[in-house]
MDTraj code that builds the backbone (N, CA, C; nanometers):
import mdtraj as md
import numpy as np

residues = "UNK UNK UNK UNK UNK UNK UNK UNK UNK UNK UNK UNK UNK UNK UNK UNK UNK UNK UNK UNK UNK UNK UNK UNK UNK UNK UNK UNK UNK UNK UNK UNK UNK UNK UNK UNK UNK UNK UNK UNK UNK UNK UNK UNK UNK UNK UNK UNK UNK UNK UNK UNK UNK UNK UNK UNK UNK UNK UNK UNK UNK UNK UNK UNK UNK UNK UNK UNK UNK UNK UNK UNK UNK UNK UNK".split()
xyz = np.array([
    [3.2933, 1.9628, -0.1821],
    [3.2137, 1.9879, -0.3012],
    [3.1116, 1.8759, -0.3218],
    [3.1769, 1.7717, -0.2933],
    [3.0902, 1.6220, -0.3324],
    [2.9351, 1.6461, -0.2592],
    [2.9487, 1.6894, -0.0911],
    [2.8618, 1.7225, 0.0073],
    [2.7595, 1.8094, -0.0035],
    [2.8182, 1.8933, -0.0496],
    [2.7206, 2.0404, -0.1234],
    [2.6099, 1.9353, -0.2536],
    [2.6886, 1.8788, -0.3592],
    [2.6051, 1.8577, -0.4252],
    [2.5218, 1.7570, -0.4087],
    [2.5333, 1.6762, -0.2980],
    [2.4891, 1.5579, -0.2959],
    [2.3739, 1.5728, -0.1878],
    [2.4012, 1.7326, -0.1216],
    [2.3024, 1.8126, -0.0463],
    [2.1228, 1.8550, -0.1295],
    [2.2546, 1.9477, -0.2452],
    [2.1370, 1.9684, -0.3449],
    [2.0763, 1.8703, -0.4146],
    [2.0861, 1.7851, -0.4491],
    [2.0696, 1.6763, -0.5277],
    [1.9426, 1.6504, -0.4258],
    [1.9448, 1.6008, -0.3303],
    [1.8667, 1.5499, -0.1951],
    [1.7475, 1.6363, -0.2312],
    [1.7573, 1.7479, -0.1722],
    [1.6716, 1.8758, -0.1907],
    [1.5766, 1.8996, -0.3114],
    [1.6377, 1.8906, -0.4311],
    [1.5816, 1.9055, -0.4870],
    [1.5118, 1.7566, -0.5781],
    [1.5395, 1.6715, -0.5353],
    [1.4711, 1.5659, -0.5217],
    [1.3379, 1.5469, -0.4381],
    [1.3503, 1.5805, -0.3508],
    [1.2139, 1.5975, -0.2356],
    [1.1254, 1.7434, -0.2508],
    [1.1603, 1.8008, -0.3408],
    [1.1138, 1.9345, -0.4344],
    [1.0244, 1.8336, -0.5720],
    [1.0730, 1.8090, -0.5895],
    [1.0343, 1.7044, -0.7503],
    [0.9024, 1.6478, -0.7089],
    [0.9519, 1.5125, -0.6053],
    [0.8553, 1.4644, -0.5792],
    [0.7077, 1.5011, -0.4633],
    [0.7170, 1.6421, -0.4432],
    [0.6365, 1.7217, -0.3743],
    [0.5186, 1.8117, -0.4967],
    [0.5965, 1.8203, -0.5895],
    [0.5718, 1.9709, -0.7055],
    [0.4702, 1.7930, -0.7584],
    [0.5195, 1.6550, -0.8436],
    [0.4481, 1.6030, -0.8834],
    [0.3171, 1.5964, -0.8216],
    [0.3324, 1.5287, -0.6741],
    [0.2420, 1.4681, -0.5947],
    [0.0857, 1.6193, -0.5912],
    [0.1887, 1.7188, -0.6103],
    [0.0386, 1.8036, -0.6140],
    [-0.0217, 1.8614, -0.7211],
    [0.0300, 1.8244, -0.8216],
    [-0.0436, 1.8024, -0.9786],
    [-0.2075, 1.7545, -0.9503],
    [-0.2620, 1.7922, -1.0675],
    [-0.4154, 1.6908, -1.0552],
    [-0.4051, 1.6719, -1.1866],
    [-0.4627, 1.5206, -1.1506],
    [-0.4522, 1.4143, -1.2487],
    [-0.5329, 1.4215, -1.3616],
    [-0.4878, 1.4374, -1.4891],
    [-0.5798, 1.4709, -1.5973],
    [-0.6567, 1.3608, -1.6453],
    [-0.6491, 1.2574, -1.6450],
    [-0.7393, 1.1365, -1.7118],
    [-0.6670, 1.0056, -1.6761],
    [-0.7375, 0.9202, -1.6500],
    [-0.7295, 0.7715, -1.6018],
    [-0.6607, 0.6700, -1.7031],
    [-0.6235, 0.5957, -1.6601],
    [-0.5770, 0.4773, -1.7127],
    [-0.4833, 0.5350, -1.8701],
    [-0.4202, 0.3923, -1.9541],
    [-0.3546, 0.4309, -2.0540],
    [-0.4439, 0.5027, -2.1891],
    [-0.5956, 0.4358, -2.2067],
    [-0.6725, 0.5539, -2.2794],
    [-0.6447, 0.7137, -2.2594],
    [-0.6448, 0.7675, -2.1644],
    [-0.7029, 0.8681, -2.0566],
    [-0.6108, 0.9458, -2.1656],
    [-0.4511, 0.8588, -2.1205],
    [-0.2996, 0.9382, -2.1558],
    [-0.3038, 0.9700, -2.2650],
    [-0.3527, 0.9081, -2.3543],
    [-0.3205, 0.8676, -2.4940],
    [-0.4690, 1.0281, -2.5835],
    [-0.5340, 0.9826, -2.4867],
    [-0.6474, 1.1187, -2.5696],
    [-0.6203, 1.2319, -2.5039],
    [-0.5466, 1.2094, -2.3818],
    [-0.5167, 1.3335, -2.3280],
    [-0.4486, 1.4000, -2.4032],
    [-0.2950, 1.3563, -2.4137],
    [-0.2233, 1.3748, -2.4826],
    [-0.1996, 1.4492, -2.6302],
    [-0.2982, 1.3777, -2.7335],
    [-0.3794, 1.4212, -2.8344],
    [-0.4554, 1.5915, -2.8012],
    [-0.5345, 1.5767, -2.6988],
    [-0.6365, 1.7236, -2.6629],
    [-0.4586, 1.8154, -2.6617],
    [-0.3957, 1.7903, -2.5629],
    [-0.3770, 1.9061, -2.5064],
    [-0.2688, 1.9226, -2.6252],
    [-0.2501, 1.8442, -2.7297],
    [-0.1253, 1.8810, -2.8496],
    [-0.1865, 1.9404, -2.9919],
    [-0.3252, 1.9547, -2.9717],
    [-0.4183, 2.0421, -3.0596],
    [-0.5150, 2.1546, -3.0043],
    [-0.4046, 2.2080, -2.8821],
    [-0.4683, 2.2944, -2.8257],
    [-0.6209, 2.2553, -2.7238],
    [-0.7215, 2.2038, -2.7153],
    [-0.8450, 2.1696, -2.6971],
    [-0.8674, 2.1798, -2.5404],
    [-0.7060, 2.1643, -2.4759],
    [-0.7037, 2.1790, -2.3060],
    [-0.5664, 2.2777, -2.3069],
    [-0.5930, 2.3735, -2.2644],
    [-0.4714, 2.4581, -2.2090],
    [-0.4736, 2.4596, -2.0541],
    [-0.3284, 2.4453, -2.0454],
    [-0.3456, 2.4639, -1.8627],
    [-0.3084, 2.6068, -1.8168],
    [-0.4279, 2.6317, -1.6954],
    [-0.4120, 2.7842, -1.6510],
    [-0.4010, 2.6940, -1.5376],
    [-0.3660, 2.8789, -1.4196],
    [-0.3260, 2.9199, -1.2847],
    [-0.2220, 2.8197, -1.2530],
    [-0.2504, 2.7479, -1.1626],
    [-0.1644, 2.7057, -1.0381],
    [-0.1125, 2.5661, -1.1171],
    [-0.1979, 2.5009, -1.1980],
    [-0.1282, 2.3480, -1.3184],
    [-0.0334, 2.4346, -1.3746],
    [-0.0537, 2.5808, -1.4142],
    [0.0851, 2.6091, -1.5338],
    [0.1893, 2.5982, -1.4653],
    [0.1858, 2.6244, -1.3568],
    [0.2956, 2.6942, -1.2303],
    [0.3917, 2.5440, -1.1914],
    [0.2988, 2.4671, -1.1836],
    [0.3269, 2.3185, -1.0991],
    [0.4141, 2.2963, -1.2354],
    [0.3559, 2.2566, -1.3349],
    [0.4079, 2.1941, -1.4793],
    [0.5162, 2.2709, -1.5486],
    [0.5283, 2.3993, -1.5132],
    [0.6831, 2.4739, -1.5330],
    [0.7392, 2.4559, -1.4502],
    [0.7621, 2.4462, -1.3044],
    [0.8248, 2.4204, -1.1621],
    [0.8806, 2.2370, -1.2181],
    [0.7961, 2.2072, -1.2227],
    [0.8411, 2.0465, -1.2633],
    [0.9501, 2.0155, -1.3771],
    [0.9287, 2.1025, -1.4432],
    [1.0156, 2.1032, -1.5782],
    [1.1825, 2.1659, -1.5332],
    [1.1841, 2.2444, -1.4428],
    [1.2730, 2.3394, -1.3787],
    [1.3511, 2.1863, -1.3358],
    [1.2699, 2.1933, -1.2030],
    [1.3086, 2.0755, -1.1156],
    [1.3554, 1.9270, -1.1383],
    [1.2994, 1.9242, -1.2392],
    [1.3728, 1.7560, -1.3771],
    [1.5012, 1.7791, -1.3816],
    [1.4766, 1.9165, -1.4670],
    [1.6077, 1.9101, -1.5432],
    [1.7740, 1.9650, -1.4533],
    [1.7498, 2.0230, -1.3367],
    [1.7903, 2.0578, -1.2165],
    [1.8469, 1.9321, -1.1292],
    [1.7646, 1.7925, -1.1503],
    [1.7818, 1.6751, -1.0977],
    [1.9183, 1.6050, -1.1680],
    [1.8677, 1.6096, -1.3035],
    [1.9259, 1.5323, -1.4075],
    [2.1014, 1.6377, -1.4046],
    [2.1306, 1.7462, -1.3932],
    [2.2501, 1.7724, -1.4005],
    [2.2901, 1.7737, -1.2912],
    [2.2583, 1.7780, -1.1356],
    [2.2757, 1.7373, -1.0440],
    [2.3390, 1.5883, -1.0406],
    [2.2352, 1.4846, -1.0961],
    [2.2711, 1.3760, -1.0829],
    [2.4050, 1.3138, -1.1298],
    [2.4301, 1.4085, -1.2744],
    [2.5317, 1.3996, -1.3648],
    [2.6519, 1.4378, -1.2642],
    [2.6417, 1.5439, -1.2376],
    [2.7611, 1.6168, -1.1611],
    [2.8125, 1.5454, -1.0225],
    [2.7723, 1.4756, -0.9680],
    [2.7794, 1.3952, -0.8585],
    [2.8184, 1.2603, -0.8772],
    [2.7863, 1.2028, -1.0534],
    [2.8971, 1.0532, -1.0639],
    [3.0262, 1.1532, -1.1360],
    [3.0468, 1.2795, -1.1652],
    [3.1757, 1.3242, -1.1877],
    [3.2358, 1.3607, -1.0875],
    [3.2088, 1.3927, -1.0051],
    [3.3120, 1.4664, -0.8555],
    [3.3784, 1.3565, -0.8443],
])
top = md.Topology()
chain = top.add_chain()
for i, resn in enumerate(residues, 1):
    res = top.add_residue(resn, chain, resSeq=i)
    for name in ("N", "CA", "C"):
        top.add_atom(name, md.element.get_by_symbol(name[0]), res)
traj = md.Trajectory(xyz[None], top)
């Protein structure tokens, strides 16, 4: 059991950091974050096509990590 999860865990770790790496980068430096942040929480940037896809896949894949990770210091 330990093997299996420590399989998936792997996997979907190198899923994570594949799904980030092909994001495109919305704005520079800690300004960038900070007005970004602001736009896209008053609506002003919505993300379409292939960003929605990446940024729900990512959200999947976090939280997929995080009980993975959990489940593997319990075995």
């Amino acid at each position: 059991m330990h093997t299996l999860l420590m399989t998936l865990l792997l996997i979907v770790s190198i899923a994570l950091i594949v799904v980030v790496l092909l994001q495109s980068g919305k704005s520079a430096g800690l300004s960038g974050a900070i007005s970004g942040g602001a736009e896209q929480l008053f609506g002003k940037q919505k993300a379409r096509g292939l960003d929605l896809v990446l940024h729900r896949v990512t959200i999947v894949l976090a939280a997929l990590f995080f009980i993975l990770a959990i489940a593997v210091t319990k075995v």
